[in-house]
PDB file of N, CA, C and O in Angstrom:
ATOM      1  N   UNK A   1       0.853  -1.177   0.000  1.00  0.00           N
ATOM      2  CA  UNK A   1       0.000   0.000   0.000  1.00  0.00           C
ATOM      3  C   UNK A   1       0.898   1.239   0.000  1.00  0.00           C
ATOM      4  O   UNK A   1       2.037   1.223   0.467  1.00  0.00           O
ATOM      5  N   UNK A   2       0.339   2.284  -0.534  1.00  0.00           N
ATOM      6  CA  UNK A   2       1.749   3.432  -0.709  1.00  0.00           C
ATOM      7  C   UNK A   2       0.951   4.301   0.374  1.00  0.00           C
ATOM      8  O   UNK A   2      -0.184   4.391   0.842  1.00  0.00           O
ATOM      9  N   UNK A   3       2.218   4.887   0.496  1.00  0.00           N
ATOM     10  CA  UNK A   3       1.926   6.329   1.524  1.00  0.00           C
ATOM     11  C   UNK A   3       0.994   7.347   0.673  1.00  0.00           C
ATOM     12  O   UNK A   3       1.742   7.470  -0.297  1.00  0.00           O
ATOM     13  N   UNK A   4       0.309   7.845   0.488  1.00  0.00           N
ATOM     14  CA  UNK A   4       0.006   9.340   0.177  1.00  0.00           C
ATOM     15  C   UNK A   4       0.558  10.298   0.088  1.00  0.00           C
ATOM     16  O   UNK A   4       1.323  10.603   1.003  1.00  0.00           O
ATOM     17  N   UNK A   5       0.410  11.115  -0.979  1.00  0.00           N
ATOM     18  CA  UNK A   5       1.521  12.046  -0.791  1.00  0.00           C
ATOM     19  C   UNK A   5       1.090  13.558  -0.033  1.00  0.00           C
ATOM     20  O   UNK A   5      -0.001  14.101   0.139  1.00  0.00           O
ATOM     21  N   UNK A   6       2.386  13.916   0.296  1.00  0.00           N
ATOM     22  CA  UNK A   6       2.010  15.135   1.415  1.00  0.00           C
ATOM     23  C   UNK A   6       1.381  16.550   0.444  1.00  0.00           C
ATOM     24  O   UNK A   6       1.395  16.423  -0.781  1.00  0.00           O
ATOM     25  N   UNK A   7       0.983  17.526   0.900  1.00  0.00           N
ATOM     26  CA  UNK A   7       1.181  18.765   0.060  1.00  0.00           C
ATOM     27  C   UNK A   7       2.108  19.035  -0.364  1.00  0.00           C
ATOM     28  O   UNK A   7       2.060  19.550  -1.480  1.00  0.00           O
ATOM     29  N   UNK A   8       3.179  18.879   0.153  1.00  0.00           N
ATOM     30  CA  UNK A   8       4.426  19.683  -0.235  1.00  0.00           C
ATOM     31  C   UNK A   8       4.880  18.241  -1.327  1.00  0.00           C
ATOM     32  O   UNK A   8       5.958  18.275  -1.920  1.00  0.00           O
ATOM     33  N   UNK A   9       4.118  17.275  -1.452  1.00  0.00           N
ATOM     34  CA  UNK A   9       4.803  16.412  -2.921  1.00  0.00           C
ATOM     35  C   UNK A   9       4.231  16.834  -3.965  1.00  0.00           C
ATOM     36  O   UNK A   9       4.786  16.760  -5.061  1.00  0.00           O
ATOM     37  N   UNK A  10       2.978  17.368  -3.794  1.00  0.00           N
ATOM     38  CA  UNK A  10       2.199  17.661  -4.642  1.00  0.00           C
ATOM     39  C   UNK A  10       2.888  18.621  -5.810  1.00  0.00           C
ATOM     40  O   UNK A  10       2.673  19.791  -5.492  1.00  0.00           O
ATOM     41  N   UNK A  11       3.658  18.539  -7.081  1.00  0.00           N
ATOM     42  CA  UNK A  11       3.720  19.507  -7.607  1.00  0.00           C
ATOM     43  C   UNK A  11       3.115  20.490  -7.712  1.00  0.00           C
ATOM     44  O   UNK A  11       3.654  21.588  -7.580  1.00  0.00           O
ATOM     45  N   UNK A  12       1.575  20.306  -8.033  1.00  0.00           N
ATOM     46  CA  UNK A  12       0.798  21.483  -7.856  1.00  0.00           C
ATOM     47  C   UNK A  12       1.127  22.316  -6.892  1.00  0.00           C
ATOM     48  O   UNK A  12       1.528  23.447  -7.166  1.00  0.00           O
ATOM     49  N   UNK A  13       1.015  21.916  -5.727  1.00  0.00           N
ATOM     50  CA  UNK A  13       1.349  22.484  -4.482  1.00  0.00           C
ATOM     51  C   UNK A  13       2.115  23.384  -4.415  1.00  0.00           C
ATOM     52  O   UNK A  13       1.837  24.534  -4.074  1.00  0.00           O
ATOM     53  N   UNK A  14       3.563  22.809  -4.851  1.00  0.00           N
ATOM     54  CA  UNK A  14       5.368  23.375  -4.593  1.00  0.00           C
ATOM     55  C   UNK A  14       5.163  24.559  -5.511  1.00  0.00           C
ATOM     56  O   UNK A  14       5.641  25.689  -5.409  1.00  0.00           O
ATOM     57  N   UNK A  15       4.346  24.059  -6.437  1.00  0.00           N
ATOM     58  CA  UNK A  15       4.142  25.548  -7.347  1.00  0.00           C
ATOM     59  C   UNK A  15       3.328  26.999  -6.459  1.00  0.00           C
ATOM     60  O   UNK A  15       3.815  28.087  -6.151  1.00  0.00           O
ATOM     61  N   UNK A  16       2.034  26.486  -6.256  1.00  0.00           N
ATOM     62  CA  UNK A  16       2.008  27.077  -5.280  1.00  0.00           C
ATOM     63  C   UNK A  16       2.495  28.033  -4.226  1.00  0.00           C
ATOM     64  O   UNK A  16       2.257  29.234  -4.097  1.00  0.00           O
ATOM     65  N   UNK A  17       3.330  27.113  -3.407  1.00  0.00           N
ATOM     66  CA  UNK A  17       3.803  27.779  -2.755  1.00  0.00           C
ATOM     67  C   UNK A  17       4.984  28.605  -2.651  1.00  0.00           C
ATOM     68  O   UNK A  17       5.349  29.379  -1.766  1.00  0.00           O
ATOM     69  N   UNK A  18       5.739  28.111  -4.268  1.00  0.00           N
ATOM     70  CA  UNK A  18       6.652  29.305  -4.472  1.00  0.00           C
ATOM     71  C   UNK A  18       6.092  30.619  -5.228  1.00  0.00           C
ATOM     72  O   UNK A  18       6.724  31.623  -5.557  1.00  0.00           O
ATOM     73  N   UNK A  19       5.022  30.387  -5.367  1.00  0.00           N
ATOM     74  CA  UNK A  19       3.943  31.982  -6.551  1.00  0.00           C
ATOM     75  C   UNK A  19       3.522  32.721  -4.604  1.00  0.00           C
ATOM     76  O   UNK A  19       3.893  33.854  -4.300  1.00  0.00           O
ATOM     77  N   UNK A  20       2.766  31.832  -3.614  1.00  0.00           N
ATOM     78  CA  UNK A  20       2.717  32.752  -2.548  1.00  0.00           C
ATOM     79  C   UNK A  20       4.113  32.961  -1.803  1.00  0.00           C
ATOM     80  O   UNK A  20       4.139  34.164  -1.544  1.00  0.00           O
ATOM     81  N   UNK A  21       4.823  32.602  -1.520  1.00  0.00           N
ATOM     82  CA  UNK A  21       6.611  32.997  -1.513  1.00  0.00           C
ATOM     83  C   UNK A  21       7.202  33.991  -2.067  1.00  0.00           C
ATOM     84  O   UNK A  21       7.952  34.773  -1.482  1.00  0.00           O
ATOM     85  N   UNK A  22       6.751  34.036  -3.808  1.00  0.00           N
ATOM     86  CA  UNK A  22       7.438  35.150  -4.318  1.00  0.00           C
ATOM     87  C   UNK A  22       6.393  36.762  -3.886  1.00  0.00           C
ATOM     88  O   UNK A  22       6.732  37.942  -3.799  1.00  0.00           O
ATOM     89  N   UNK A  23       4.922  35.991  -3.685  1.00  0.00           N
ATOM     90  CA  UNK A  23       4.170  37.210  -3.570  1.00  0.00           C
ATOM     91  C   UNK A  23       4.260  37.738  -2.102  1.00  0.00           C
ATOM     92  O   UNK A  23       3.921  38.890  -1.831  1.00  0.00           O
ATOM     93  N   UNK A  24       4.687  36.938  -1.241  1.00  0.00           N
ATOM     94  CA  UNK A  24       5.533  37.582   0.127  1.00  0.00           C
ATOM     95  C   UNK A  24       6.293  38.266   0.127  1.00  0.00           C
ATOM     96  O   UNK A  24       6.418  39.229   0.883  1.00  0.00           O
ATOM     97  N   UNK A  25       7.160  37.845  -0.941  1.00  0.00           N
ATOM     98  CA  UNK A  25       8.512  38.550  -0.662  1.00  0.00           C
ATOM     99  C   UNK A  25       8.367  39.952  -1.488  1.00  0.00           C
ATOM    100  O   UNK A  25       9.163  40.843  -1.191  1.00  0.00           O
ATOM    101  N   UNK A  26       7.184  40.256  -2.731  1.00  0.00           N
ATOM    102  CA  UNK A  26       6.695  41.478  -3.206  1.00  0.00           C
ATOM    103  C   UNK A  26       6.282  42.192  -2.070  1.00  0.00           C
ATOM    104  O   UNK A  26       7.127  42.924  -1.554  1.00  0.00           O
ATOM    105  N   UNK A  27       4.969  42.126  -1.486  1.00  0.00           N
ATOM    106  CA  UNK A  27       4.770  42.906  -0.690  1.00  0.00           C
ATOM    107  C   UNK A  27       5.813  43.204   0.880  1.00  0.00           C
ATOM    108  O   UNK A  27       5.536  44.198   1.553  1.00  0.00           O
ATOM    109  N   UNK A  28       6.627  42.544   1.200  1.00  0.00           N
ATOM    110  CA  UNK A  28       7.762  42.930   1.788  1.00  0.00           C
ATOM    111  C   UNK A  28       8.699  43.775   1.580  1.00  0.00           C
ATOM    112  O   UNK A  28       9.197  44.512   2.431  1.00  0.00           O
ATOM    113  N   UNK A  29       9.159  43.664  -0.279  1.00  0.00           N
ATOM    114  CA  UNK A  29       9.416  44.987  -0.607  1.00  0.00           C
ATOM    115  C   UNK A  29       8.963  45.876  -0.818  1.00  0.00           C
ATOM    116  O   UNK A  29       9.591  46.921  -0.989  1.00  0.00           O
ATOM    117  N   UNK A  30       7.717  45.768  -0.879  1.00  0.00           N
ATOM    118  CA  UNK A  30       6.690  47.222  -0.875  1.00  0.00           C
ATOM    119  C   UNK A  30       6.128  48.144   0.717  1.00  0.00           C
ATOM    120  O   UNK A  30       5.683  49.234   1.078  1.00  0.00           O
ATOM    121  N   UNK A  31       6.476  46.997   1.173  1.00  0.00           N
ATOM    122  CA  UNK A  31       6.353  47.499   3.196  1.00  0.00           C
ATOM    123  C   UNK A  31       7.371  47.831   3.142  1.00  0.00           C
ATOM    124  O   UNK A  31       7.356  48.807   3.892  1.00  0.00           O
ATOM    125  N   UNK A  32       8.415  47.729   2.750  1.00  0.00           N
ATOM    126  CA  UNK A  32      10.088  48.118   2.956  1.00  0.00           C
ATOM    127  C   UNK A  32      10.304  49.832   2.510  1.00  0.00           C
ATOM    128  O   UNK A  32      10.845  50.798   3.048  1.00  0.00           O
ATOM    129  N   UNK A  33       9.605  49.609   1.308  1.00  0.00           N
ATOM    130  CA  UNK A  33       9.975  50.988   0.609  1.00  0.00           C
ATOM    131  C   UNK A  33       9.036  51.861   0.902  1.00  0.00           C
ATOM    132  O   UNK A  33       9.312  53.058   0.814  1.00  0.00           O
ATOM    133  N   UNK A  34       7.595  51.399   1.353  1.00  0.00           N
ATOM    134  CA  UNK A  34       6.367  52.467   2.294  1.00  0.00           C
ATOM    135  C   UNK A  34       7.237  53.212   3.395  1.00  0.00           C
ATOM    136  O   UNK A  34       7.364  54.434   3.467  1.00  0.00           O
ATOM    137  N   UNK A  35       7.856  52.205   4.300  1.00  0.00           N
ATOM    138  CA  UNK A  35       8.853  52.705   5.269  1.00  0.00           C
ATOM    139  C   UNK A  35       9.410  53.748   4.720  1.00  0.00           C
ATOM    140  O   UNK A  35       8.964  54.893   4.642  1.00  0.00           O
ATOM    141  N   UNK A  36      10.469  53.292   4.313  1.00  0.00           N
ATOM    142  CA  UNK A  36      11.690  54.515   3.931  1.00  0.00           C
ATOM    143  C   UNK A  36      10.825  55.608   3.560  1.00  0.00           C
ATOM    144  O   UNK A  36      11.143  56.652   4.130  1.00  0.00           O
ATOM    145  N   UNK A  37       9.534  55.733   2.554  1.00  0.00           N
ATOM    146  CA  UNK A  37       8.984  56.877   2.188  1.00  0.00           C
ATOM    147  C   UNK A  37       8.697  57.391   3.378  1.00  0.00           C
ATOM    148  O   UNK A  37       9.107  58.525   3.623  1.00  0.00           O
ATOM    149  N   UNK A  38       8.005  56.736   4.271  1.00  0.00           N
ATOM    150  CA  UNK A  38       7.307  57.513   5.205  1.00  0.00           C
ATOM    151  C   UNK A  38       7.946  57.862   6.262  1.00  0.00           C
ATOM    152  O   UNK A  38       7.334  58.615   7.019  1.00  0.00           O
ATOM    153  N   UNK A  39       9.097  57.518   6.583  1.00  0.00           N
ATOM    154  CA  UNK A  39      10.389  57.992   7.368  1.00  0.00           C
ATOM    155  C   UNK A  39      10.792  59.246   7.115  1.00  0.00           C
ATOM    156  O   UNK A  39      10.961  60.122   7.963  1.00  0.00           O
ATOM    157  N   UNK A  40      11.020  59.386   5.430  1.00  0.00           N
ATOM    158  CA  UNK A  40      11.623  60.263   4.472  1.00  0.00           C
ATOM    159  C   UNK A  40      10.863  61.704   4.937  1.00  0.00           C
ATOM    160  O   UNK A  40      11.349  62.783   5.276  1.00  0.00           O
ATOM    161  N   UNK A  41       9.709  61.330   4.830  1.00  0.00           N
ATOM    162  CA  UNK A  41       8.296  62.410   5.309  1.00  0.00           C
ATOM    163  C   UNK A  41       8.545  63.031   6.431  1.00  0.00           C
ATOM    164  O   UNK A  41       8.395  64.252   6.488  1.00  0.00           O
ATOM    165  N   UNK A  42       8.989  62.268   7.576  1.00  0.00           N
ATOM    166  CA  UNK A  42       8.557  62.167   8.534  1.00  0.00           C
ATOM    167  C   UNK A  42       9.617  63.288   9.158  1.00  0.00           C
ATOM    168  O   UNK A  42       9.423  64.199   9.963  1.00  0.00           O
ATOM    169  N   UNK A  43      11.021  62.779   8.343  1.00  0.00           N
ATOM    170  CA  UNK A  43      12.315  63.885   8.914  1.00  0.00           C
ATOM    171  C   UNK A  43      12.184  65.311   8.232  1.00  0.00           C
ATOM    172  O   UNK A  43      12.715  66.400   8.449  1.00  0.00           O
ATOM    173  N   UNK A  44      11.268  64.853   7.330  1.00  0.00           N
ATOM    174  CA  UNK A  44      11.481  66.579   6.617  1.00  0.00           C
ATOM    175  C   UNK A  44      10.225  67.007   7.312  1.00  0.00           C
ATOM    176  O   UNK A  44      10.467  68.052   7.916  1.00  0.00           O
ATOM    177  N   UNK A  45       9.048  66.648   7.466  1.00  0.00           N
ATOM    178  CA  UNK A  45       8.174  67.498   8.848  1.00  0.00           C
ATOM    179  C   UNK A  45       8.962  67.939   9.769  1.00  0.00           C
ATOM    180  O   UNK A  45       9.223  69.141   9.814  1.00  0.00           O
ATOM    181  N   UNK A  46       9.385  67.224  10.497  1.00  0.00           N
ATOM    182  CA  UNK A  46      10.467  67.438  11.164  1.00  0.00           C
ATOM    183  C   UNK A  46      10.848  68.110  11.256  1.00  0.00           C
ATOM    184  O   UNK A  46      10.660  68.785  12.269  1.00  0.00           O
ATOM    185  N   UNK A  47      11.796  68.539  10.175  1.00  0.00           N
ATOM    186  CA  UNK A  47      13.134  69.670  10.145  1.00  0.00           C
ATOM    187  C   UNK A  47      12.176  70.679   9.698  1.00  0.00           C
ATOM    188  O   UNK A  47      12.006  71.489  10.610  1.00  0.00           O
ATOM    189  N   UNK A  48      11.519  70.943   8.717  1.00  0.00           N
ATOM    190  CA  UNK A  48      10.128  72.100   8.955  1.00  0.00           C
ATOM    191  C   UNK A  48       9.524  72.604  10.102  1.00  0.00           C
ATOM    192  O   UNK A  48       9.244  73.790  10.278  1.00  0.00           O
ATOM    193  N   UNK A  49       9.312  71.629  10.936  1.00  0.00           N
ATOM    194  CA  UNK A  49       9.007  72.138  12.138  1.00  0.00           C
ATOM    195  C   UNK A  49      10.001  72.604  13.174  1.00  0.00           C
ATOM    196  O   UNK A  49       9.717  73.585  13.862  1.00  0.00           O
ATOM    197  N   UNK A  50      11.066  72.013  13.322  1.00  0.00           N
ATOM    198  CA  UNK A  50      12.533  72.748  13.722  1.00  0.00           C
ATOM    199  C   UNK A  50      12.539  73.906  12.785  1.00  0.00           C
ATOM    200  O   UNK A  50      12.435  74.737  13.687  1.00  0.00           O
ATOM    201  N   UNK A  51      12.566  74.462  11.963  1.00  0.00           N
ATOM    202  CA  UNK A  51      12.756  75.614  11.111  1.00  0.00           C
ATOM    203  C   UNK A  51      11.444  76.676  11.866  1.00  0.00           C
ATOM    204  O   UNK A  51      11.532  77.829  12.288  1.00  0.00           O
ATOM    205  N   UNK A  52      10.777  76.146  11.836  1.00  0.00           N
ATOM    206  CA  UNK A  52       9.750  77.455  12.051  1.00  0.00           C
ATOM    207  C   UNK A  52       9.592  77.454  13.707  1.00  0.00           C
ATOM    208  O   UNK A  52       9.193  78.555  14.088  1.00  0.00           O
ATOM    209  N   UNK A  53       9.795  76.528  14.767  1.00  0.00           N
ATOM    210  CA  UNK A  53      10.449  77.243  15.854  1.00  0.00           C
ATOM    211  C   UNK A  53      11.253  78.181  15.985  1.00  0.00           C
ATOM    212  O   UNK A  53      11.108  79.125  16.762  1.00  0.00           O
ATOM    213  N   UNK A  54      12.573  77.928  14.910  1.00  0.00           N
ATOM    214  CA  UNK A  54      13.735  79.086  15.173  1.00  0.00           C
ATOM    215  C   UNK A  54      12.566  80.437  14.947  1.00  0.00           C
ATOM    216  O   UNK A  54      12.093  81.205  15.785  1.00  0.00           O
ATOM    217  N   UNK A  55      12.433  80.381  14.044  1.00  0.00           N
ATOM    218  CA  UNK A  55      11.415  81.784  13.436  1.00  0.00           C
ATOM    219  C   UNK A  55      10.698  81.627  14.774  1.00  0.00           C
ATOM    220  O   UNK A  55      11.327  82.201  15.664  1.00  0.00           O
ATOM    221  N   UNK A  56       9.988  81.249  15.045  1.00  0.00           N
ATOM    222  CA  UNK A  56       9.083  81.673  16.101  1.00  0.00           C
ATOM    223  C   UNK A  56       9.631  82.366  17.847  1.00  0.00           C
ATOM    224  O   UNK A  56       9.181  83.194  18.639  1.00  0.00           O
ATOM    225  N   UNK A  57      10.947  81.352  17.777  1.00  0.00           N
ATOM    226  CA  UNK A  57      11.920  81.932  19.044  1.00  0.00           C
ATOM    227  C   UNK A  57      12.137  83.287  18.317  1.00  0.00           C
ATOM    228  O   UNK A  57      12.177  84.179  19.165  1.00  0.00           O
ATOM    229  N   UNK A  58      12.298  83.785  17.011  1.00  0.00           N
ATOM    230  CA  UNK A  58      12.765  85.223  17.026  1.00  0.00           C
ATOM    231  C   UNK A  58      11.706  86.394  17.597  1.00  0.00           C
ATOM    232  O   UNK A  58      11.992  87.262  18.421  1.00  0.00           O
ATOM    233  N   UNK A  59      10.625  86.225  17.053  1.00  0.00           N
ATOM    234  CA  UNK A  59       9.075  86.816  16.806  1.00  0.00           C
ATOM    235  C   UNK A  59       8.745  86.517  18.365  1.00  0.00           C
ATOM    236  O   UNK A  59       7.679  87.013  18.729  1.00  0.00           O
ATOM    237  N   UNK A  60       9.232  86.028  19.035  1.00  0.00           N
ATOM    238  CA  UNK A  60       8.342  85.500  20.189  1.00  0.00           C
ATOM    239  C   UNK A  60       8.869  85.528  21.625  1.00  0.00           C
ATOM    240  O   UNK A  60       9.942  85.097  22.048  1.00  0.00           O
ATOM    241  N   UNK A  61       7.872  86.134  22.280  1.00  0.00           N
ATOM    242  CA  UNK A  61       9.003  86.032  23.646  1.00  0.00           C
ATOM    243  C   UNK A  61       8.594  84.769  24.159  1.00  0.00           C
ATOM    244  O   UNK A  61       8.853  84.728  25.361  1.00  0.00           O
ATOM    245  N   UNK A  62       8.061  83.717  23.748  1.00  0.00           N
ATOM    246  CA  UNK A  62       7.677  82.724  24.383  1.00  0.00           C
ATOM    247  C   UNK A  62       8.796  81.703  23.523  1.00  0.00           C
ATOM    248  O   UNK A  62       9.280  80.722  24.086  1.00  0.00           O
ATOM    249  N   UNK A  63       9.081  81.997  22.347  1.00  0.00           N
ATOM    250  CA  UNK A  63      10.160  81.398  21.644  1.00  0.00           C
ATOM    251  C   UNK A  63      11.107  80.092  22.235  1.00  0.00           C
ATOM    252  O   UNK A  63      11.439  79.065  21.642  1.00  0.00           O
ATOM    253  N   UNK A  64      11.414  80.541  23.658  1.00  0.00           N
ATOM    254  CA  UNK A  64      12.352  79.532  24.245  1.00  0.00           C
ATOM    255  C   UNK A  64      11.873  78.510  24.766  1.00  0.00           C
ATOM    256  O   UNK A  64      12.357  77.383  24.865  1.00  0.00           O
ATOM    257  N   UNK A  65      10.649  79.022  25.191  1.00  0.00           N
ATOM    258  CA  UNK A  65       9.944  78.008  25.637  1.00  0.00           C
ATOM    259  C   UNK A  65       9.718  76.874  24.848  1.00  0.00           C
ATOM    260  O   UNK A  65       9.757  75.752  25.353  1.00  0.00           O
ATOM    261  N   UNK A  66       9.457  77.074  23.514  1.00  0.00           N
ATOM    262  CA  UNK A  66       8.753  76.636  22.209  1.00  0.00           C
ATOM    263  C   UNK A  66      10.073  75.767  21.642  1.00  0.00           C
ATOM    264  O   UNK A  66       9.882  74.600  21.300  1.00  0.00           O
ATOM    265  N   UNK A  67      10.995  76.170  21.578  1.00  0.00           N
ATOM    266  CA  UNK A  67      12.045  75.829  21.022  1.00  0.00           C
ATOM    267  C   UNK A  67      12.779  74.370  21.710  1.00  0.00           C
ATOM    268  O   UNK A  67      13.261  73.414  21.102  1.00  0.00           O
ATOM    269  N   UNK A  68      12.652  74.618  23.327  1.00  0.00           N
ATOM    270  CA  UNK A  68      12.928  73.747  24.332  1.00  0.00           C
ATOM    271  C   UNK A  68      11.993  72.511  23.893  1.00  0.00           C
ATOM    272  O   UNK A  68      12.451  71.432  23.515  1.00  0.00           O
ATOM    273  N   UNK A  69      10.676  72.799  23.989  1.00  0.00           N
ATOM    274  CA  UNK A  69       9.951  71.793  24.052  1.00  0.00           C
ATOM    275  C   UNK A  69       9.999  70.594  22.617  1.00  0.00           C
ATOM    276  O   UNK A  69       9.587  69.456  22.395  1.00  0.00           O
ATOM    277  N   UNK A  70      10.786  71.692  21.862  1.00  0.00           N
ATOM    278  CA  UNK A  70      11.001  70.759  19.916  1.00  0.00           C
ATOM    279  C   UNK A  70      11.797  69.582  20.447  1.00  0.00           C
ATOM    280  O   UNK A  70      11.634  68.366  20.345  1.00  0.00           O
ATOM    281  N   UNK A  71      13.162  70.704  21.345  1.00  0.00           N
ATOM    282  CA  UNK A  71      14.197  70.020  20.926  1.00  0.00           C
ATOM    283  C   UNK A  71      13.899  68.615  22.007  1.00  0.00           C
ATOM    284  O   UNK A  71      14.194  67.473  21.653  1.00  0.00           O
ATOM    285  N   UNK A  72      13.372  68.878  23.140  1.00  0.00           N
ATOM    286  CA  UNK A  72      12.976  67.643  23.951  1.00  0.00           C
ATOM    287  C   UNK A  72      12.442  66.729  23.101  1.00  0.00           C
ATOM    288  O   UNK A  72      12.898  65.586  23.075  1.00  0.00           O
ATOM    289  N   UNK A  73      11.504  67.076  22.373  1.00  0.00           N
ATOM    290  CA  UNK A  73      11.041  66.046  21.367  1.00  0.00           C
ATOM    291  C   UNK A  73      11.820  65.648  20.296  1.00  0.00           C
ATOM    292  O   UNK A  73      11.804  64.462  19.967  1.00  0.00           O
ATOM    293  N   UNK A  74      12.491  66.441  19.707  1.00  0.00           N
ATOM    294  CA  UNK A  74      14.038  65.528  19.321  1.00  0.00           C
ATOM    295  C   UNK A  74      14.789  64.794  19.475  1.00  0.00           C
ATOM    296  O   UNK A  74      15.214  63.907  18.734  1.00  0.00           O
ATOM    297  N   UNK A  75      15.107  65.164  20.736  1.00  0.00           N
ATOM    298  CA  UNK A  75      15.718  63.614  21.592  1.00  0.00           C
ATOM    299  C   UNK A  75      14.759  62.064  21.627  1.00  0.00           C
ATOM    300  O   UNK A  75      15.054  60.877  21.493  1.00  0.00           O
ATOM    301  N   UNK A  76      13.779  62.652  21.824  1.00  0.00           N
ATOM    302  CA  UNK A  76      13.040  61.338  21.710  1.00  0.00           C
ATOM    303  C   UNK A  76      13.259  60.902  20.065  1.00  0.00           C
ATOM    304  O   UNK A  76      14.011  59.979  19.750  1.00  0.00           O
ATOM    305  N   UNK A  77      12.705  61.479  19.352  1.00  0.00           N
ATOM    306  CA  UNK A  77      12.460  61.118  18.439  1.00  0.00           C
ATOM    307  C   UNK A  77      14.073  60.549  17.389  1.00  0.00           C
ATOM    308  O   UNK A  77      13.939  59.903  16.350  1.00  0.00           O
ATOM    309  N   UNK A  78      15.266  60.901  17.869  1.00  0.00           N
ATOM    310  CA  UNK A  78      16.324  60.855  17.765  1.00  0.00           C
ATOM    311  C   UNK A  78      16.793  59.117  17.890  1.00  0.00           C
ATOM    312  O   UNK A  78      17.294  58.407  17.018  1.00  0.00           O
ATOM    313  N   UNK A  79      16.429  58.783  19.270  1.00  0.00           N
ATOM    314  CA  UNK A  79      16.368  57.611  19.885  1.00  0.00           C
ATOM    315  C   UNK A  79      15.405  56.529  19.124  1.00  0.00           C
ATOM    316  O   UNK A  79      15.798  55.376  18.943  1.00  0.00           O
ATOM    317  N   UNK A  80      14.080  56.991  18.676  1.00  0.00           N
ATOM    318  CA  UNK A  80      13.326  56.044  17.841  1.00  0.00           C
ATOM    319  C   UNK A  80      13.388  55.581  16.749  1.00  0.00           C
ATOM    320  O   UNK A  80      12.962  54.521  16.289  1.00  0.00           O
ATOM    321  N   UNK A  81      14.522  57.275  15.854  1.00  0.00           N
ATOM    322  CA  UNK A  81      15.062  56.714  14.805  1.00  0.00           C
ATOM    323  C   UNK A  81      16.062  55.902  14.756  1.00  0.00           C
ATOM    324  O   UNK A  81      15.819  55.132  13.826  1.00  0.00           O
ATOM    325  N   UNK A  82      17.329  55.560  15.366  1.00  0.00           N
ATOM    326  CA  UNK A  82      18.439  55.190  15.685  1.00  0.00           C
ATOM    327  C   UNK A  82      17.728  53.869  16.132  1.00  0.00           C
ATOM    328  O   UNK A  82      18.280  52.901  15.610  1.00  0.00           O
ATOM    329  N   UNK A  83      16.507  53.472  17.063  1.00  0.00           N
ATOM    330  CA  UNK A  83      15.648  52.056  17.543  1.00  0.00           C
ATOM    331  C   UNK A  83      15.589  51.181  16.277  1.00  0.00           C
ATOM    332  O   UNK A  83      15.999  50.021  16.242  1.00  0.00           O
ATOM    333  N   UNK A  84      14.955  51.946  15.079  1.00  0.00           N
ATOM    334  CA  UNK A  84      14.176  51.583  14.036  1.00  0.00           C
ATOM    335  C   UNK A  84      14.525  51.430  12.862  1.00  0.00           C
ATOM    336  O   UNK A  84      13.935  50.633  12.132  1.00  0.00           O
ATOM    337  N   UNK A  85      15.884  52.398  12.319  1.00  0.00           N
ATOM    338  CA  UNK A  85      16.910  52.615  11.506  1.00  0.00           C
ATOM    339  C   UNK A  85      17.537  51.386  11.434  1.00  0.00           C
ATOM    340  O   UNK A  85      18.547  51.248  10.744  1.00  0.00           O
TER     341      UNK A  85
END
């Protein structure tokens, strides 16, 4: 009496599962490169928003205050990139 064969004997199968394999590994590079875009975004908000503090510390007597509170959030955000990077 023979064994049966598994899925993975199944040619059909192996085919299969290298078409969902390769289509893993597509959308992995497409989560990969969403990242980097949205990173990309994320530092130039960023530095926009560092830019228009300085302006605002000039215009502003509250300025330092404003400026303090960026750069605190810089540090964090410094650390998450360097986590995630």
């Amino acid at each position: 009496m023979a064994a049966p064969l598994g899925p993975l004997s199944d040619p059909g199968a192996e085919k299969s599962l290298l078409e969902i394999n390769q289509d893993l590994q597509s959308q992995l590079e497409k989560s990969k490169q969403d990242f980097r875009d949205l990173k990309e975004k994320f530092l130039i908000s960023e530095a926009t928003a560092y830019s228009l503090a300085n302006q605002l510390q000039k215009y502003s007597k509250g300025g330092y205050f404003t400026l303090s509170l960026l750069r605190m959030g810089k540090l964090k955000t410094n650390r998450l990139a360097t986590s995630t990077g």
